[in-house]
C-alpha positions, 0 to 999 in steps of 0.5 A, a space after each residue: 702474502 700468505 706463508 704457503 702461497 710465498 712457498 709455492 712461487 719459491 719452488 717455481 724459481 728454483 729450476 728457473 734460478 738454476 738455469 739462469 745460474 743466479 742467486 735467488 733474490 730474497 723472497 721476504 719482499 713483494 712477487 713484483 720485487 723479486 719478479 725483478 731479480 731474475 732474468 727471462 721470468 717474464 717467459 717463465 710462463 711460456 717454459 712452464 706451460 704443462 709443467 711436468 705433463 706428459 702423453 707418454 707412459 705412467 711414469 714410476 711412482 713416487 716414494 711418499 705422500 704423492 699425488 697422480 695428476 692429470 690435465 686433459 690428456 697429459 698426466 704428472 706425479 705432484 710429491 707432498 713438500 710441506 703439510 699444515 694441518 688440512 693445507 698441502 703442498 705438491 710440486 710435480 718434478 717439471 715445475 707445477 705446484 698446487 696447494 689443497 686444503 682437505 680435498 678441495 686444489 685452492 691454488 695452482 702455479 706453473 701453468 698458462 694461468 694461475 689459481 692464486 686464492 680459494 676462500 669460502 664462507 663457512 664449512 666445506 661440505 666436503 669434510 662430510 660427503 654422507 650428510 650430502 645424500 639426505 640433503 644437497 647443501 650450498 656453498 659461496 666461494 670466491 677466487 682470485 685468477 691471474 696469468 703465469 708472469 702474475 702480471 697485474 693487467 692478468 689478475 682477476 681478484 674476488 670472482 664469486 662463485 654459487 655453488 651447490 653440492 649433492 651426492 650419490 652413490 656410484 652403482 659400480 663401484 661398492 660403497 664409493 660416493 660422487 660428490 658434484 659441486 655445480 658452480 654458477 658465477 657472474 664473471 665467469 662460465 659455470 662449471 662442475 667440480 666431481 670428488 668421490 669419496 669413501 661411502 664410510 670414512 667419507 675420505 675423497 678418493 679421487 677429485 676433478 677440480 676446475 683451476 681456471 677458466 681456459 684450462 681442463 679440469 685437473 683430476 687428482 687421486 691419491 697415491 700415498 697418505 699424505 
């Protein structure tokens, strides 16, 4: 298992562990292992459903690296917990974490689903979002998807995605760039993933990224550097 994915299932069982009043099993073996150690983790998925979502007001913002989150009509603040050159981990308050790379979310936990695995053949053209005004570029990604409890009957492995990238500016708003990545997939319904990004850095601004087949989009924007 891959260092920053052991690291996002860790910070989900931390408030479970506490609840439960139980040591945390030794997360150096399998999910399934430590899956195992810990009481009522097969409803974890139930408790989490919306982590750290809310309809009510903005809540205050964050000391640090942080991003503001929003999943339909509910919002959230995720704080930076580690950083590895591009890759990043969030976690919101509530439970749900997500790890990035760059601009682009390449996987979730505390939701219904779970993104579990992004991988992509070459360079993302997000890293240049201005070569994409002269020309579109396309882009074969494949995921992996599985359910909360990351129950092996809910796990989906090597879902290929065809995608295709254009920009264009954005009349109202000066010197900012839409980046719409359209995807294609045979197992699963297309979608599009929309980032705007500074016309003269090509920093991505703000992003709404598909995380799994029956979830909304997650729209993301940066609060602070991270």
């Amino acid at each position: 298992m891959r260092p920053w994915l052991l690291l996002l299932l860790s910070l989900l069982l931390l408030p479970l562990l506490a609840a439960c009043n139980v040591n945390p099993p030794n997360l150096g073996g399998t999910w399934r292992e430590a899956r195992e150690n810990i009481p009522g983790l097969a409803e974890a998925g139930t408790l989490l459903t919306g982590a750290g979502f809310d309809r009510r007001a903005e809540p205050p913002e964050p000391d640090g690296a942080a991003l503001r989150l929003w999943l339909g009509s509910r919002r959230a603040h995720a704080m930076l917990v580690q950083a590895t050159g591009e890759r990043r981990l969030w976690r919101t308050p509530g439970g749900f974490a997500l790890a990035t790379d760059g601009a682009r979310v390449v996987a979730t936990s505390g939701l219904t689903q779970a993104l579990t695995a992004s991988h992509q053949e070459g360079q993302d053209p997000l890293a240049d979002p201005k070569a994409l005004l002269a020309r579109g570029r396309s882009l074969r990604r494949q995921v992996d998807i599985g359910t909360a409890d990351r129950a092996p009957g809910g796990m989906r492995f090597g879902l290929q995605l065809d995608c295709r990238l254009r920009a264009r500016p954005v009349p109202e708003e000066a010197a900012t760039l839409l980046v719409e990545e359209r995807c294609s997939s045979p197992q699963l319904a297309g979608f599009t993933n929309r980032f705007w990004a500074d016309a003269d850095t090509g920093a991505v601004l703000r992003s709404e990224q598909w995380i799994g087949p029956d979830l909304p989009a997650l729209r993301l924007e940066e609060l602070a550097p991270g």
